[in-house]
C-alpha positions as CSV (number, residue, x, y, z in Angstrom):
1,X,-16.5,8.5,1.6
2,X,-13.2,10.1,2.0
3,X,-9.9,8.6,0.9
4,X,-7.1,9.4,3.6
5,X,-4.5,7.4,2.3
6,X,-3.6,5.3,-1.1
7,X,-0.2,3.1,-1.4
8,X,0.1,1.2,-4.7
9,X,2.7,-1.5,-4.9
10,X,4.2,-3.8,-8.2
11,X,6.1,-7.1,-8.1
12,X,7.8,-7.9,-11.1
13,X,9.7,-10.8,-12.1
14,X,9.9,-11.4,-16.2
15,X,11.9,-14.4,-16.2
16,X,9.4,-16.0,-14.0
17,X,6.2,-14.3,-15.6
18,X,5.0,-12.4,-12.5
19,X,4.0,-8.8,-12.5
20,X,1.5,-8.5,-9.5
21,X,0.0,-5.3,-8.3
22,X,-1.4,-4.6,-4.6
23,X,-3.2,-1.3,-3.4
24,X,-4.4,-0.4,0.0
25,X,-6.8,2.3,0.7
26,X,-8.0,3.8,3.7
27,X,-10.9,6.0,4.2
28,X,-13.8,7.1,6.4
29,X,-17.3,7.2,5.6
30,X,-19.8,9.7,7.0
31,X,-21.2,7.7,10.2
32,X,-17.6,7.5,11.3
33,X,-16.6,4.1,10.3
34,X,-12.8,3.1,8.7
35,X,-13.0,1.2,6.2
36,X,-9.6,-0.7,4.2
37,X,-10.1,-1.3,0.5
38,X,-7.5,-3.9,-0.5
39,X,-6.9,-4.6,-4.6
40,X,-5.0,-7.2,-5.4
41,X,-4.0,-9.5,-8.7
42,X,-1.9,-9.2,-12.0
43,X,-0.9,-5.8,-13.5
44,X,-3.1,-3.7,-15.7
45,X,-6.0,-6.4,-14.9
46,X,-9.4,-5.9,-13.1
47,X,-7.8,-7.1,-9.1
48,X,-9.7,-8.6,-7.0
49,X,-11.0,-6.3,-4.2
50,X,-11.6,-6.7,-0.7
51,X,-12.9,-4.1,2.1
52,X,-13.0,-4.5,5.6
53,X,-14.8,-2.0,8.4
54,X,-13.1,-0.7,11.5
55,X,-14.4,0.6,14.4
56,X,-11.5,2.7,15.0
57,X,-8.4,4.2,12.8
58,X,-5.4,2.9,14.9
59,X,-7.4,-0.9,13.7
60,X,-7.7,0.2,10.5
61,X,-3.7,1.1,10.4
62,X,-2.4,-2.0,12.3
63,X,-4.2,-4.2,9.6
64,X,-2.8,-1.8,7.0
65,X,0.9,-2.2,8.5
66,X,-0.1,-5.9,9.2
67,X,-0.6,-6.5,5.2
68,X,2.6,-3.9,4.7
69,X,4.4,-6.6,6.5
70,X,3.3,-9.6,4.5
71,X,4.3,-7.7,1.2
72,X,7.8,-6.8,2.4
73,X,8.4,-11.3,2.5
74,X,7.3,-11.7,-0.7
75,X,10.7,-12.3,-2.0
76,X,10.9,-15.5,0.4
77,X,7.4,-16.7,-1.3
78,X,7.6,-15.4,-4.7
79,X,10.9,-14.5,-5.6
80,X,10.6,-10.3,-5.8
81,X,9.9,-7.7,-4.0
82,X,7.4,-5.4,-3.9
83,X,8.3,-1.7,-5.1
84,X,6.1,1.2,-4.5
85,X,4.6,3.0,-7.6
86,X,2.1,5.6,-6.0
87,X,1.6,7.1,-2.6
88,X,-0.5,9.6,-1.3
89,X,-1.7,10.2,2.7
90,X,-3.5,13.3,4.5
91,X,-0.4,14.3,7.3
92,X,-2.8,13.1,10.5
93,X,-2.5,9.5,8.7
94,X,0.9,9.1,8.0
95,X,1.9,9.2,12.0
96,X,-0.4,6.0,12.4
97,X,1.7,4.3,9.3
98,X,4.9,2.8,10.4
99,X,7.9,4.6,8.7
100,X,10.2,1.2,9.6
101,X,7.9,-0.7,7.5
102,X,7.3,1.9,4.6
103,X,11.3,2.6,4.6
104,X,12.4,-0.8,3.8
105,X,9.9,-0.8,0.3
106,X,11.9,0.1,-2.5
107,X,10.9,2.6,-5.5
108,X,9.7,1.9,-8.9
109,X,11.8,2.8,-11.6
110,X,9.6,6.0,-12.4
111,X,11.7,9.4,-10.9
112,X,8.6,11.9,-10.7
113,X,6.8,8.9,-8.3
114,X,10.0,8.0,-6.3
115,X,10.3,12.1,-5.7
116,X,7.0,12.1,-4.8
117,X,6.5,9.4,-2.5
118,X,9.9,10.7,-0.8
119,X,8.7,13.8,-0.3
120,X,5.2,12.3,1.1
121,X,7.1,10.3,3.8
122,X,10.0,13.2,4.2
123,X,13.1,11.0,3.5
């Protein structure tokens, strides 16, 4: 199996008790099949994991920009946002991510990731 792209995301909230973690990977194995790992579930805690198999890699990235999308409301469902604590992508990937949707996720407080992931995404 190879890993093409990994995006790791927090919520936090300590006045309400919520600190929720959410990571999407995307890979290929060696017949040719994409597959989407999602983790999901509270910080520093075995997440719950879920993968789903695509026949091609634009499905594979609209169901990855499709669950980008659903992170970027959370503020309207669970009152914070999303930040991004780790990304990493092979070039070829990152044209089939949308930067619109990436660009609006904030960074977490942590400067060597924030340079990182900024550099990853050219901003």
């Amino acid at each position: 199996m190879q890993n093409l792209l990994y995006i790791r995301l927090r919520a936090v909230n300590r006045d309400l008790k919520f600190d929720r973690e959410y990571i999407i990977e995307l890979g290929s194995d060696l017949f040719k099949h994409w597959y989407v790992v999602v983790t999901f579930g509270r910080y520093t805690a075995w997440g719950t994991s879920r993968t789903k198999t695509f026949d091609t890699r634009e499905e594979a990235c609209a169901f990855i920009n499709s669950g980008l999308r659903r992170r970027l409301s959370s503020p309207k469902r669970i009152g914070c946002c999303y930040q991004i604590i780790s990304f990493n992508a092979k070039d070829d990937i990152l044209a089939s991510i949308n930067d619109t949707i990436m660009g609006r996720f904030s960074w977490f407080e942590n400067e060597q990731n924030r340079s990182h992931c900024k550099k990853m995404l050219n901003y």
